[in-house]
N, C-alpha and C positions, 0 to 999 in steps of 0.2 A: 746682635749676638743671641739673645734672646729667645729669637725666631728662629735661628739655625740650632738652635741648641733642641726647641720643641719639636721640628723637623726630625729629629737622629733619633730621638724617643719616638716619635711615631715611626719611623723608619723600622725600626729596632723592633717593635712591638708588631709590628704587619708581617716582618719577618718571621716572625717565631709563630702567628696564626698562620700564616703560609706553609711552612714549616710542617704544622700540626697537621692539617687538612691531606700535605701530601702523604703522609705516612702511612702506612698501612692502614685497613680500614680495621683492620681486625687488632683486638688490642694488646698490646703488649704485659705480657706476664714481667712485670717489675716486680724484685725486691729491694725491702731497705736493710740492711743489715749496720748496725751501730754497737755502743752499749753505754753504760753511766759515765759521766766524766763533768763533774760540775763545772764551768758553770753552759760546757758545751750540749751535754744531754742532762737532764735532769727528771726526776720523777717527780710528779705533780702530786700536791696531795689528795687527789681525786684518784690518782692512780697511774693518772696518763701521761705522754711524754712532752716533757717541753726541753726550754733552752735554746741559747741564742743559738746554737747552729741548726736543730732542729727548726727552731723557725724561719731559716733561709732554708733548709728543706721543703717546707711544707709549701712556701709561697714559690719555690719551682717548681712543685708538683700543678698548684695552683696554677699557675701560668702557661702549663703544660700540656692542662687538661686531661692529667695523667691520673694515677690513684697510686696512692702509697700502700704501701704494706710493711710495717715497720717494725721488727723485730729487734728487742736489745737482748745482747748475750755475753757472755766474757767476749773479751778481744782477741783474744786464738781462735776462736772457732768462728768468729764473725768475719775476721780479715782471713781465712779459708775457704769460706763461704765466693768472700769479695772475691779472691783470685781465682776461683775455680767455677761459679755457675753464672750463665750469662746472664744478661737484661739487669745486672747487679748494682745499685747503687749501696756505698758502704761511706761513711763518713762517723766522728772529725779524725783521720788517718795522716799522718806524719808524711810530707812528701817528699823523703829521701833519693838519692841516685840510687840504690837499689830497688826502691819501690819504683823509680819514674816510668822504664817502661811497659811493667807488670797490668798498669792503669792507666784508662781516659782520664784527665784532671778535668775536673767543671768549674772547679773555682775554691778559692781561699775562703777559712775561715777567721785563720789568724796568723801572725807570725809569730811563731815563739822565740827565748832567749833559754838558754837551760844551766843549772847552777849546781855545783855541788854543797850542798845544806848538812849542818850538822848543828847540835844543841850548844847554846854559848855557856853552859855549866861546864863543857865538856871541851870545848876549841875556846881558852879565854887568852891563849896567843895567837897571835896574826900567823896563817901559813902564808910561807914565801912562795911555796908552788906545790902544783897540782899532783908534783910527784911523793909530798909527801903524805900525801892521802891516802894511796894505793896499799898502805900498810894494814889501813883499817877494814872493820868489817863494813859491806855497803849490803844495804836490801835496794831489792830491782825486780819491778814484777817483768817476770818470764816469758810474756809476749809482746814486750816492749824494746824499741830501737836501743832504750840504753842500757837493756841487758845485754847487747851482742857491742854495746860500745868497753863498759865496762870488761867485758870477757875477753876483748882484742886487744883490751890498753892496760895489762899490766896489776888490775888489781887484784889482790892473792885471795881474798877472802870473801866470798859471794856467797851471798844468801838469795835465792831465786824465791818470791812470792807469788800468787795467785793474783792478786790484784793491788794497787799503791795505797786503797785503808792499811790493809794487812804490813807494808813495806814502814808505813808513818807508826802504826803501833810498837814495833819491834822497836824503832828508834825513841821512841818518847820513854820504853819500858827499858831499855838499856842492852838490850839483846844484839843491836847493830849502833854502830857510829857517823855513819852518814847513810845520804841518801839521793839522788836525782832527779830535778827537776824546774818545771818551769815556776814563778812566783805566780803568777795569776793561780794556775791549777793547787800548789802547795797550801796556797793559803786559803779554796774552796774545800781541801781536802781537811785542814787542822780544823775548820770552823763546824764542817758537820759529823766530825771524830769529837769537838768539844776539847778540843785540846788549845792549847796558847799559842798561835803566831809568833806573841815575838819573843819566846824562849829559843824561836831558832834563829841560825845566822848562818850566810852567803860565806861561803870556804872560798869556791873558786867557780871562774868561769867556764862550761864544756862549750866551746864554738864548736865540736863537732858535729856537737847534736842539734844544733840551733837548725829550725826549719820552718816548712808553713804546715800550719794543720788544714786541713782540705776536705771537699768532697768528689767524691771518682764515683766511675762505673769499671765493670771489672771489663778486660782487655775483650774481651768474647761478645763484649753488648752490641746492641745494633749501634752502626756509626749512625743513624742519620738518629735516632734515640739522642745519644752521645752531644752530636749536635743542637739539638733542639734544648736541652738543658744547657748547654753555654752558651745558646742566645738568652736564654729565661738570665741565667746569671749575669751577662753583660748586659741587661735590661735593670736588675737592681740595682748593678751598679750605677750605671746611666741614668738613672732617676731619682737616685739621691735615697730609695729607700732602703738600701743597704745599711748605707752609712746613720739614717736614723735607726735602725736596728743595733747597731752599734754602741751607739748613744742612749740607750733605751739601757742596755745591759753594760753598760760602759765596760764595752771589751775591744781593746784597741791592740794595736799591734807594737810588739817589745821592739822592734828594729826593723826594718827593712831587709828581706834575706836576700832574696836576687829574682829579676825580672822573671815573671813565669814562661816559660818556652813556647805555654798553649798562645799567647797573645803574638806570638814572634813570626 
């Protein structure tokens, strides 16, 4: 087993230098369009960008034989960028059915689970359901899935942020009563706001929002580009160095969302 298993990895790895060689000779004008989201991108304190998903970035690039250009910026004007100029890589991007056919998917970062959080000074009875939420005020930054979830489902009183510190401060100061999200990201977000974790508490569950966080090229890329990066991806996974990447940042996946369509 052993042996067939080294076989697929070398298989895997011949492919994607085969790959590389056929491609144009001339080089492809990539970008990387991202922006902060702990513990997915992070600023180094050198300056520079790390983070577990940037580090599955960097070693497709590597594999690729490709060159990054990596630019972080808010997420509106990043995920504009992803959907409108080609040769575009943009990630960690939520990969909803609206999104799915907008983007080439190259592969998972994570699967999330998503919660509606609010302070337990403030929720010290148990809500029976999610309807009785929608009374309160929620922050939601504005280029984010669960402001267009909260906006379609009922809740009266929306406050639209610029980005989820700004959405966490509102609520810690009393300004908003809940808020949206996943637990991994919440609690990189309370720790480098300096705020207390476990002042807050899990309301309720959004399965709408539940999805994978990922990295695409925008729909206009070259396909055989396209390609050549979801061999590099099923190469890490296939080698197991994904999954120590993983383990390195222990960032695992909240649930199992649904088969990716690209492996189908």
């Amino acid at each position: 087993m052993r042996s067939i298993f080294h076989y697929l990895l070398f298989s895997t790895a011949l492919a994607i230098v085969a790959a590389s060689f056929s491609a144009s000779s001339t080089a492809k004008d990539i970008k990387v369009v991202t922006e902060y989201l702990a513990p997915f991108q992070i600023k180094n304190h050198d300056g520079s960008l790390g983070g577990f998903a940037t580090e599955i970035v960097n070693r497709l690039f590597d594999i690729t034989n490709e060159t990054s250009d990596i630019r972080v910026l808010p997420w509106a004007r990043a995920y504009r960028i992803g959907l409108s100029r080609p040769n575009t890589l943009i990630y960690s991007m939520a990969k909803t059915s609206a999104r799915y056919d907008k983007f080439h998917w190259i592969g998972k970062v994570k699967s999330e689970r998503f919660f509606v959080w609010g302070l337990r000074s403030k929720f010290s009875q148990p809500v029976n359901s999610i309807e009785q939420l929608k009374k309160y005020r929620v922050a939601v930054s504005k280029s984010y899935n669960s402001a267009d979830y909260v906006k379609n489902n009922g809740y009266r009183n929306i406050h639209y942020t610029t980005r989820d510190q700004q959405s966490l401060g509102m609520l810690f100061k009393g300004r908003t009563d809940i808020l949206v999200s996943s637990e991994l990201v919440l609690k990189q977000l309370t720790m480098s706001a300096e705020f207390d974790f476990s002042q807050l508490i899990k309301l309720a569950d959004v399965p709408e929002l539940n999805n994978d966080l990922a990295i695409a090229y925008s729909q206009s890329s070259d396909i055989e580009l396209v390609q050549r990066f979801r061999l590099a991806y099923k190469h890490l996974e296939d080698s197991g160095e994904l999954q120590r990447l993983r383990d390195r940042w222990q960032v695992y996946d909240d649930l199992p969302i649904m088969s990716d369509p690209i492996k189908k």
